[in-house]
C-alpha positions in Angstrom: -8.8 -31.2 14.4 -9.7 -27.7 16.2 -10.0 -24.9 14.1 -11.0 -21.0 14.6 -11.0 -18.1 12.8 -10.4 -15.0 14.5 -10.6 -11.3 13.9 -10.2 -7.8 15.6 -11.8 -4.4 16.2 -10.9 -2.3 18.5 -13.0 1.2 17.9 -10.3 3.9 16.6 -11.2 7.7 16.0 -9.7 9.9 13.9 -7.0 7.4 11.6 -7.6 7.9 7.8 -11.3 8.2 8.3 -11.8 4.6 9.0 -13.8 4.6 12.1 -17.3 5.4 10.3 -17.5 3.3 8.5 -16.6 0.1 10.6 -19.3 1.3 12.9 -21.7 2.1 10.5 -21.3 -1.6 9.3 -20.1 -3.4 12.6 -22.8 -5.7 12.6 -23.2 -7.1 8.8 -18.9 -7.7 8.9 -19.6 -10.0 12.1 -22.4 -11.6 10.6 -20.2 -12.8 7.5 -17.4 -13.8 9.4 -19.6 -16.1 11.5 -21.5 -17.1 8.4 -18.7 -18.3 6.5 -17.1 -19.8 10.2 -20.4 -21.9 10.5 -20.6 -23.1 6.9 -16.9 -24.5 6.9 -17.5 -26.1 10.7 -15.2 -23.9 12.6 -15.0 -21.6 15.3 -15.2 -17.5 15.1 -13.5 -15.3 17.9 -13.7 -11.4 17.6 -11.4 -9.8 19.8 -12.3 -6.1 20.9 -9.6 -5.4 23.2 -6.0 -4.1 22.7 -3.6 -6.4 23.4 -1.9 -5.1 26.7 1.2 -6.1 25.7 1.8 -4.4 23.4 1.5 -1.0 25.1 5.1 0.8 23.7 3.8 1.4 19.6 0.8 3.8 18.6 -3.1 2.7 19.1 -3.3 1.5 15.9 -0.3 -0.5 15.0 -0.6 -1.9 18.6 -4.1 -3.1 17.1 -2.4 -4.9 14.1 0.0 -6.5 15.9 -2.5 -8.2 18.1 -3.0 -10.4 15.7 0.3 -12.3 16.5 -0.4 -11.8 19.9 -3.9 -13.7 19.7 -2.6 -16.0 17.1 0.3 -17.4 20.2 -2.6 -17.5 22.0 -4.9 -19.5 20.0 -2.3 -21.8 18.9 -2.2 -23.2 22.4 -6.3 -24.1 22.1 -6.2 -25.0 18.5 -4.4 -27.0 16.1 -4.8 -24.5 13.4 -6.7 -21.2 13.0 -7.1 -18.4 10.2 -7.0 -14.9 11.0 -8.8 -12.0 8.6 -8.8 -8.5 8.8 -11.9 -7.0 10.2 -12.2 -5.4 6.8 -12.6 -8.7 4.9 -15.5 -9.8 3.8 -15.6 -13.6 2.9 -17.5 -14.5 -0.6 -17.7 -18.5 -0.7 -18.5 -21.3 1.5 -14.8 -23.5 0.4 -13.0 -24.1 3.1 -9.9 -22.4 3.3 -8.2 -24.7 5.7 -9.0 -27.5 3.0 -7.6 -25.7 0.3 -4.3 -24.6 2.4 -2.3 -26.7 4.7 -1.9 -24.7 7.6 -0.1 -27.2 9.7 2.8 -27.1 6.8 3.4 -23.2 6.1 1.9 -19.5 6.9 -0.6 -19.3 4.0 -0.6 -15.4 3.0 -0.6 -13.1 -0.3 2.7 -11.7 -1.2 1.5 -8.6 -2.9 5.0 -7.2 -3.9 6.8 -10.8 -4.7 10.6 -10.7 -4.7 12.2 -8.2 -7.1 15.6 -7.5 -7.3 16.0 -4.6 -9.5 12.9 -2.7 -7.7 14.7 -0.2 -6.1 16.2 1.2 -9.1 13.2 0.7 -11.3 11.0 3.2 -8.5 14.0 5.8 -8.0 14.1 6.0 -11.7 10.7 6.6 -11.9 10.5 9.4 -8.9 13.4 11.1 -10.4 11.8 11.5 -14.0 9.1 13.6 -12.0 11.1 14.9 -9.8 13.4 16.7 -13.5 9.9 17.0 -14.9 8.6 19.0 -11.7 11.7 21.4 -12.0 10.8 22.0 -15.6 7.3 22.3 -15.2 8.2 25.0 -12.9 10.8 26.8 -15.0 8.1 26.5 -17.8 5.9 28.3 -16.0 8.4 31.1 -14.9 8.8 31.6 -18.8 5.7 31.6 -19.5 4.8 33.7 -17.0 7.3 36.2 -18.1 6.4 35.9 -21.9 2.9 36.9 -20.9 3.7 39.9 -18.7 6.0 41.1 -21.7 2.5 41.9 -23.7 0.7 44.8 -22.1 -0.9 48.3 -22.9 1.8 49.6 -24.2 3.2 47.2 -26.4 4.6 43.3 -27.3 8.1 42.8 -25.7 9.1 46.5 -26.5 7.1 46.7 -29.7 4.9 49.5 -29.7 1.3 48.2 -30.8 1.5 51.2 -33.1 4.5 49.6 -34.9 1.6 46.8 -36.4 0.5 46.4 -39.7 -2.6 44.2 -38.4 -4.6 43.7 -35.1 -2.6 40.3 -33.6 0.4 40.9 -36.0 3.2 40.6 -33.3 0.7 37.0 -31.9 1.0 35.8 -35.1 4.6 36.5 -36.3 6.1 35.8 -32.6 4.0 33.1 -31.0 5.2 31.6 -27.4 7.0 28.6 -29.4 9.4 31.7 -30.3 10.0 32.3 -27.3 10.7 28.6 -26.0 13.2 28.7 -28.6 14.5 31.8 -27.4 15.0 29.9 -24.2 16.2 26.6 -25.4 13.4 25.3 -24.5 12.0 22.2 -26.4 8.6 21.6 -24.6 6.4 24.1 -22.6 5.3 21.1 -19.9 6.4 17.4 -20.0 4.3 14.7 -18.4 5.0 13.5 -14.8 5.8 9.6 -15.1 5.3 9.2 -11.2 4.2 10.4 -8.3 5.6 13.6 -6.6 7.9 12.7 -3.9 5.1 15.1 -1.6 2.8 12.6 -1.6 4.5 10.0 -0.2 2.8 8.6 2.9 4.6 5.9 5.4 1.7 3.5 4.7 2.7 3.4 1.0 3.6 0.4 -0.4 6.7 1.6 -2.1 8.3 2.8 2.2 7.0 -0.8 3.2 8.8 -2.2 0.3 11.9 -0.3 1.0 12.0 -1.1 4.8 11.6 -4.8 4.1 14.3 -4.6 1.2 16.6 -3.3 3.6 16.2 -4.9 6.6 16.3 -8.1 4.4 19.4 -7.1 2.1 17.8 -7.3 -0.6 15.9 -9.9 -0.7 12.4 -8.4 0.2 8.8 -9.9 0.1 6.3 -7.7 0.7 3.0 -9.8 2.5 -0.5 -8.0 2.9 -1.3 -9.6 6.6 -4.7 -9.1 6.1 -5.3 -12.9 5.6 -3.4 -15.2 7.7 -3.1 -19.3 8.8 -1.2 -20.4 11.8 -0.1 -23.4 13.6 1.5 -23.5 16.8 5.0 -24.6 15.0 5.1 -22.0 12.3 4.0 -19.3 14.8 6.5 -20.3 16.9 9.1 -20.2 13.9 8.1 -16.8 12.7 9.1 -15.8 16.8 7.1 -12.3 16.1 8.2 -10.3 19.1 11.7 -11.2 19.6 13.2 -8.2 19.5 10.4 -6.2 19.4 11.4 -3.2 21.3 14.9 -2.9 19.8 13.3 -3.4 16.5 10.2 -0.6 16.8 12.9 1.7 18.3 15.4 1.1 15.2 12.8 1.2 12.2 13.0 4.7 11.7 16.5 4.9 11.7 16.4 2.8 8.0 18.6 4.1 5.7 20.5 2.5 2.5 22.0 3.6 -1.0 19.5 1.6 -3.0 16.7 3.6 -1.9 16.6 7.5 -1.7 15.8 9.6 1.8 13.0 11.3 0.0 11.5 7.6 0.6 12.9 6.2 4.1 12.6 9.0 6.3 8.8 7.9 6.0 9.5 4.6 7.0 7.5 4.1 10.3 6.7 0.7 12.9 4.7 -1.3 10.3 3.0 -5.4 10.9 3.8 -6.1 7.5 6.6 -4.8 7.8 7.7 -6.8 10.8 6.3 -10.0 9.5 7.8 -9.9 6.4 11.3 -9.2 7.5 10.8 -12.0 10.2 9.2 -14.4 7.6 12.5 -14.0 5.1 15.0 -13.8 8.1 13.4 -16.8 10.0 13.3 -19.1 6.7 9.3 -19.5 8.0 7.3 -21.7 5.2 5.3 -20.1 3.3 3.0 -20.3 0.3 1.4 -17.5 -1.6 -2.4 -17.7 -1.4 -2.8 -15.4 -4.5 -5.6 -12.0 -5.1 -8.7 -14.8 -4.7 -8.2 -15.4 -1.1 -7.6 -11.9 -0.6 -8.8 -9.6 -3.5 -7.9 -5.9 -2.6 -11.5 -4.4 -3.7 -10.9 -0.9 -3.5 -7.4 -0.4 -3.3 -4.3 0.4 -6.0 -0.6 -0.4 -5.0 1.5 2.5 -5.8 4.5 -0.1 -7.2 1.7 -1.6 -10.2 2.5 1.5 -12.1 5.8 1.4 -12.9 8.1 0.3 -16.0 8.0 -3.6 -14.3 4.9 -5.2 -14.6 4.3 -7.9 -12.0 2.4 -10.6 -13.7 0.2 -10.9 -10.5 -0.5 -7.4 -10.6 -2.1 -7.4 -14.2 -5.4 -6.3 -15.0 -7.2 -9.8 -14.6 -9.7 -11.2 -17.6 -12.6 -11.9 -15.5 -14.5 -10.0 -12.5 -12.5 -11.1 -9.6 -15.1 -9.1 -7.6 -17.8 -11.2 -8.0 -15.6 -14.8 -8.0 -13.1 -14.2 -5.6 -13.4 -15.7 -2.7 -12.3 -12.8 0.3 -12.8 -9.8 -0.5 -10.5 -7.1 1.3 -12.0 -3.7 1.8 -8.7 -1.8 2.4 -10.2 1.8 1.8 -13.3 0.2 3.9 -16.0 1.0 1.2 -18.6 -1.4 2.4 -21.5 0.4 -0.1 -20.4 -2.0 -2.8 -20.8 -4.9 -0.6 -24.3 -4.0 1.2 -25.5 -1.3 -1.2 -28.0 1.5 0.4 
């Protein structure tokens, strides 16, 4: 049976600060991937060219979905073949294509499994800081307007001459009289989110909504960073059917189970795509788990949250050390080749 493993790099300036350190490491990250290639008998391609193809999305998401583009290719050569992001490092010598059966299913990490009640569970979340924003800021407004009432002159009208003591008026009126004054039961209350500000279209939470909707409901959200193909299940998952239509459309997401403040960030996304195209096309699949792809150095923004995926919890060993891919999503290499 032919195997390969394959990977891409196609230099890119100037996207999240990622270029540096690919270059700065280029040569150790090839040298793993062929290491680990040559110890489990396989193949190793590195592609370094854009797919040209793919010429209608932006540089870097025409990048990401060369891997389906080489993957059809490959599949005509081989029988089955693994793809891993250029960012992976690989951290065993088991064979991955002994441990998966490629030629039955895509093998892949579902890092948001199916959730029905997700939706809600996130709003909910963003709208506690949204109130809690709002009364931050009214806090400070009457704060800000007890304060300036002490001057010079006097505390809130009360001339300082009208003390009996030095801090008299402090003491006796203190800023909790004045919260009361204003019905107010709390100066500042936590924020249980994030701020709807900082929501960026590569967050996990606008993946997850763009695959919950394009799905009805029924959304799995799969990290494509680790990957196995066969020429039948590539064929099934049919990638780019569509594609145009579909990259022109994705902006365009909107639904009532997920608020605006989230979907106008939504933006043409591979996971995205493959996801909704795994669910739609019924593709097999099996969940490969964090040990074939362990995010080192990266945090979903849906763990924290009042659902608590059980394969998001804390785990009770160092997956670092015994996992088997490790996936440098924020592309800090130092912790793998320390200077």
């Amino acid at each position: 049976m032919k195997r390969c493993i394959y990977s891409i790099y196609v230099p890119f300036r100037g996207y999240r600060h990622k270029f540096a350190p690919f270059e700065r490491f280029y040569s150790r990250i090839i040298e793993s991937h062929k290491a680990y290639a040559n110890s489990i008998n396989v193949d190793y391609e590195l592609f370094e060219k854009i797919p040209p193809a793919i010429f209608h999305t932006p540089t870097y998401d025409q990048i990401n979905f060369g891997k389906y583009y080489y993957a059809e290719k490959l599949c005509q050569k081989y029988d089955e073949i693994l793809y891993i992001d250029f960012d992976i490092i690989p951290n065993t010598t088991e064979n991955f294509f002994e441990v998966f059966n490629v030629s039955e299913y895509i093998p892949v990490r579902a890092t948001i499994p199916y959730n029905p009640n997700i939706a809600s569970e996130y709003t909910e979340l963003y709208e506690k800081t949204i109130a809690a924003v709002k009364h931050n800021k009214r806090s400070a407004e009457i704060e800000n307007k007890y304060y300036a009432g002490i001057n010079e002159k006097g505390f809130h009208g009360k001339p300082w001459a009208a003390e009996k003591y030095p801090k008299e008026f402090e003491t006796k009126w203190p800023l909790d009289w004045w919260l009361k004054k204003h019905n107010i039961k709390e100066l500042y209350v936590k924020e249980l989110g994030r701020r709807i500000e900082n929501i960026k279209p590569w967050d996990d939470e606008v993946k997850y909504a763009a695959i919950d909707i394009l799905t009805e409901t029924k959304g799995t959200f799969y990290n494509t960073g680790v990957m196995g193909f066969c020429s039948d299940t590539i064929k099934q998952l049919n990638i780019f059917e569509d594609f145009v239509d579909w990259c022109k459309s994705i902006k365009n997401l909107r639904s009532e189970r997920w608020p605006e403040y989230i979907t106008k960030h939504i933006e043409i996304n591979n996971e995205v795509l493959f996801s909704h195209k795994m669910i739609m096309n019924d593709v097999p699949v099996k969940d490969i788990g964090r040990d074939w792809n362990y995010f080192v150095d990266w945090k979903s923004t849906l763990i924290v949250g009042p659902h608590r995926i059980s394969s998001m919890c804390p785990p009770t060993h160092n997956e670092f050390d015994t996992c088997n891919f490790r996936h440098y999503l924020n592309k800090n290499f130092e912790k793998q080749w320390p200077i």
